[in-house]
N, C-alpha and C positions, 0 to 999 in steps of 0.2 A: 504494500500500500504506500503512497505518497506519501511523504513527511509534509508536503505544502510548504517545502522552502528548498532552495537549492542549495548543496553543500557542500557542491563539488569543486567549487575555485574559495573554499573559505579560511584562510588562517587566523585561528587563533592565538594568543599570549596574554599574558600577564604583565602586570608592570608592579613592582616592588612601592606599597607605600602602609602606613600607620594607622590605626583608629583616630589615633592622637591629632593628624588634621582631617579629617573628617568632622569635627567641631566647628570649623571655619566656613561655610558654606559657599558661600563666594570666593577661598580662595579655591577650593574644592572643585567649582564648576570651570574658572580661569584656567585651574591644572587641566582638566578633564580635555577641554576644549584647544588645547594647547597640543595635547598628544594628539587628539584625532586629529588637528591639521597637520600633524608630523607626519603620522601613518599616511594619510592620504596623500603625502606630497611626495613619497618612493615612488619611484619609478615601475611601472607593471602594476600599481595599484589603481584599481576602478573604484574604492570606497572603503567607508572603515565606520562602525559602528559600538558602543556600547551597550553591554548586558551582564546584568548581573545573573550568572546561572546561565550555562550552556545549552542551547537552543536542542530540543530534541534528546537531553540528557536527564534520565530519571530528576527533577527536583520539585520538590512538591511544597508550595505557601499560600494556602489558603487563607483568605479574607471574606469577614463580612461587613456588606457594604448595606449601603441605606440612601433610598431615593432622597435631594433633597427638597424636590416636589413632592413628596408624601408618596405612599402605596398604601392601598387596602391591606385591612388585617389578614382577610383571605388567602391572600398573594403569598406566594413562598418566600422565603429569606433571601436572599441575596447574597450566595457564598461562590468565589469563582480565584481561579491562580491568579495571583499577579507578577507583574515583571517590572521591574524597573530599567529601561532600555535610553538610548539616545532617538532621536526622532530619523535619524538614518536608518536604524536598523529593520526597517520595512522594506525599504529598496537594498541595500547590501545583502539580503537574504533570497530576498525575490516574493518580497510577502506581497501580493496584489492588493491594491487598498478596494474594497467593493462597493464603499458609497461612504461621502464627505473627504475627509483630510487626514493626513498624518496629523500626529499631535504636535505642540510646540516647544523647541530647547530655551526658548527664552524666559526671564525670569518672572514674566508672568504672571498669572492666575491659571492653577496646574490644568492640565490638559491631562484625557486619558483618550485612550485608541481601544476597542472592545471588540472581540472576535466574532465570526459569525455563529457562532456556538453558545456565546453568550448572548446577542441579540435574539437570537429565535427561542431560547431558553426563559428569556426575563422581557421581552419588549416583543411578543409575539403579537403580532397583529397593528403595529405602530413603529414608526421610529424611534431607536436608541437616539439618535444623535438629539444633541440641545439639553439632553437630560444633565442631570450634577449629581454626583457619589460621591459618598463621605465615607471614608472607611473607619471600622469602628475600632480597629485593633492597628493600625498603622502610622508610618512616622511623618506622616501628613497632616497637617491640619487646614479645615475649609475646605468645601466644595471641590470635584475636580469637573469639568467638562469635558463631553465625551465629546470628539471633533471626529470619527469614524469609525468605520467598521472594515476589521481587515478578513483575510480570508483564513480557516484554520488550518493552525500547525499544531504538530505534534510535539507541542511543546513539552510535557512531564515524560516524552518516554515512545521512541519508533512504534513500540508493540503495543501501543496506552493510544484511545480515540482518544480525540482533540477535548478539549477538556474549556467550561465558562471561561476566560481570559481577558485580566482585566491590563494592560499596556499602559506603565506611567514611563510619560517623557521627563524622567528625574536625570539626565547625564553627569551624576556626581559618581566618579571613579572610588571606590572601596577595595580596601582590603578583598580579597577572592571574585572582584569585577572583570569580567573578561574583552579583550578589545577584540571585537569581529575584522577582520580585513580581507576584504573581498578581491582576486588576483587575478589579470587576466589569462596566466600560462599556470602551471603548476603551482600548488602554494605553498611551498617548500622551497622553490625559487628565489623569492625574495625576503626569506628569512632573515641574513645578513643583513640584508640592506637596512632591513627594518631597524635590525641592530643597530647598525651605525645610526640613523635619522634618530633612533630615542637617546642615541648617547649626545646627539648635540641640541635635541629639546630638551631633555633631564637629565644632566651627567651627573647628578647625585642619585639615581636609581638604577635598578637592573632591570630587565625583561628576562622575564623565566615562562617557563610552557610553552614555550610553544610548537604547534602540533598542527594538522589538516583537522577540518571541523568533524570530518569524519573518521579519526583515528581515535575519536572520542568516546564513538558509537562502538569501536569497536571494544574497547575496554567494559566500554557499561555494560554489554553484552557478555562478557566472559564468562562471568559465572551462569549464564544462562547454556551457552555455548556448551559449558565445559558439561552440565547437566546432560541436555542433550547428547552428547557425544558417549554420555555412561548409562544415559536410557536405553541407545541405540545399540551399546553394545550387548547389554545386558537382554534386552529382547533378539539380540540375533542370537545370544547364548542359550536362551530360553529352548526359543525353533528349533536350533541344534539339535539341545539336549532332549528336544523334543522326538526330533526326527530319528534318533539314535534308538532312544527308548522303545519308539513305534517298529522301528526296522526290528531290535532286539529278540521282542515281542512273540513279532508273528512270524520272524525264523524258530525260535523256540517251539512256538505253534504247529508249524509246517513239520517240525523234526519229531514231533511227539503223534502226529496223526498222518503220519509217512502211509501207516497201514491202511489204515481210511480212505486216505487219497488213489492207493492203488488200486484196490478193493471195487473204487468207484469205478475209475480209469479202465478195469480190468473188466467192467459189467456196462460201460458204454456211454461213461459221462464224457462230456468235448471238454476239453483241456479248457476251455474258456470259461467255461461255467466255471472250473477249479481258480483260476485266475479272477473272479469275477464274487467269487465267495468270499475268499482272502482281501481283495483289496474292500470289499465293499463290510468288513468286519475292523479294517484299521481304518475305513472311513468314519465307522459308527462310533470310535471310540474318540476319534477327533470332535467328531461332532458333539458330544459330551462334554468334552475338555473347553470347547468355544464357547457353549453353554454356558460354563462357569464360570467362563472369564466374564461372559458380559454381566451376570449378575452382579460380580465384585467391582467391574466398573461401575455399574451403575448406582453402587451402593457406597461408592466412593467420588462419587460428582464432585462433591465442594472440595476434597483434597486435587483431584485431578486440576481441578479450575483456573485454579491457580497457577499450572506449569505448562496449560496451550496457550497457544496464541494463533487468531482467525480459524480455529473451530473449537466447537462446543463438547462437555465429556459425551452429551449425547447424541451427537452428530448421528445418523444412520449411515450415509455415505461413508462415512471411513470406517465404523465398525463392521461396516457388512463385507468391505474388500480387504482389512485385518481378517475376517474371518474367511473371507475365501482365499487372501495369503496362505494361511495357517491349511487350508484343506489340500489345499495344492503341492502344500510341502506334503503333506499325512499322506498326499496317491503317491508321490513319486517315492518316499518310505517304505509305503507298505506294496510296492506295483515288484520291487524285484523278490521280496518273497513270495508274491505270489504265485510269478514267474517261475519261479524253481520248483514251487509247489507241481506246476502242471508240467513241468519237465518229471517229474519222476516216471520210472519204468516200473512198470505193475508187476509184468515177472520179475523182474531183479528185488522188488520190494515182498512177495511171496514166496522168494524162495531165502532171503534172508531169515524171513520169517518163521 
């Protein structure tokens, strides 16, 4: 599925600074604004944007907000993520603005930008834009205006739908603030450069992290990855052990009713039917063992739930061809004992006899 921003020319970094000015606000925003003209003035760079929290990287800060045109008791609460972002970071990403304006970097009277996940969520049937939020728990005080609606991203997380999103144009650089920079060739390319440009905007600071927006995705993913990879092996060990068991089985089977088989063989049964006996008895036993499996899926929905992603524990479509997997290993198991089964020689088996 789309993330709804493009992340393919974007480097990321860090820039080394203190809580301790973060107190300053104004000088706060002078620094902020100092470095994005730096960024953007390297060569091979098409734009550079601020964000607090990695676009598309699990981070989860919810807020509840409150119309400051009033809403009905009725009406649900108003809880949705927020960002705190530069007012670039809609075009450095490639976020489509879908009705009104980016919000504004100036010092103002705050501006917010609202996803379309949150408009159709909280302002269904009317315009968001013109409205004012006040959040109840945040480090804003007074009204903000909403000046547009963007299109949604997968901001909390690739595998996470697009989530209410509340966009303040606050460009004040903190401690763990990430600077976007948007590249035309590879964004690895002008890593150096960048280097050098922040060493002669800030030569009392370093730049640390940095990385392609997407080597981000890849980290956050690991521990998912690395699940998968021991799910995956463990159910082909399953099958295996499966098939092994099955095959075991019904050679056992075949060696114990050697007499039987000839007996028949010998009185005018077609080798097929014998073949056809056998495999259709390690079918029967599959089909058992599938049985069981789905009950314990089923019975285990909410543990499962939690480790797919884009299908459900109870999908039918994938349990029905899991279970025809599983059948198709159980013939091809149980098909060469059967095979041997209808190779036996009826004299040679009656006169062992």
């Amino acid at each position: 599925m789309a993330p709804g921003f493009d992340a393919s020319h974007i480097l990321t970094l860090q820039v080394s600074m203190s809580w301790a000015e973060s107190a300053d606000f104004k000088n706060v925003r002078q620094r902020t604004d100092r470095i994005l003209d730096a960024l953007r003035a390297v060569p091979g760079v098409e734009g550079a944007a601020l964000s607090v929290g990695v676009p598309g990287v699990p981070f989860k800060y919810e807020t509840e907000f409150k119309l400051a045109e009033g809403r009905a008791e009725t009406e649900p609460k108003i809880v949705a993520e927020n960002r705190l972002i530069s007012a670039s970071y809609f075009a450095t990403l490639g976020i489509p603005m879908l009705a009104g304006e980016t919000c504004r970097d100036n010092e103002g009277p705050l501006t917010v930008v609202v996803n379309r996940t949150f408009a159709d969520t909280y302002f269904a049937g009317s315009s968001a834009i013109g409205h004012h939020l006040v959040a109840s728990n945040f480090g804003f005080s007074g009204p903000a205006e909403i000046r547009g609606i963007a299109g949604d991203a997968r901001e909390t997380g690739l595998d996470r739908l697009p989530a209410p999103t509340v966009y303040f144009c606050a460009p004040n650089a903190e401690p763990g603030s990430y600077f976007l920079v948007k590249t035309r060739n590879a964004p690895m390319s002008v890593a150096e450069s960048l280097r050098g440009k922040m060493h002669e905007a800030e030569p009392m600071r370093s730049v640390f992290d940095i990385s392609p927006l997407e080597q981000h995705y890849s980290d956050a993913l690991a521990e998912n990855r690395l699940r998968t990879i021991l799910l995956s092996f463990f159910a082909v060990t399953a099958v295996s052990l499966a098939c092994v068991g099955l095959y075991g089985t019904l050679s056992y089977a075949v060696n114990v009713r050697r007499r039987e088989v000839g007996l028949r063989l010998a009185l005018g049964a077609l080798r097929a039917q014998i073949v056809k006996q056998f495999l259709l008895q390690g079918l029967a036993i599959s089909l058992l063992g599938c049985a069981a499996g789905w009950l314990l899926a089923a019975a285990f929905t909410r543990v499962l739930a939690g480790m797919l992603y884009g299908v459900s524990p109870t999908d039918v479509v994938t349990l029905i061809s899991v279970i025809l997997l599983v059948m198709i290993v159980a013939a091809i198991a149980s098909l060469f004992p059967a095979m041997r089964a209808a190779r036996v020689d009826p004299m040679q088996v009656l006169r062992d006899e």
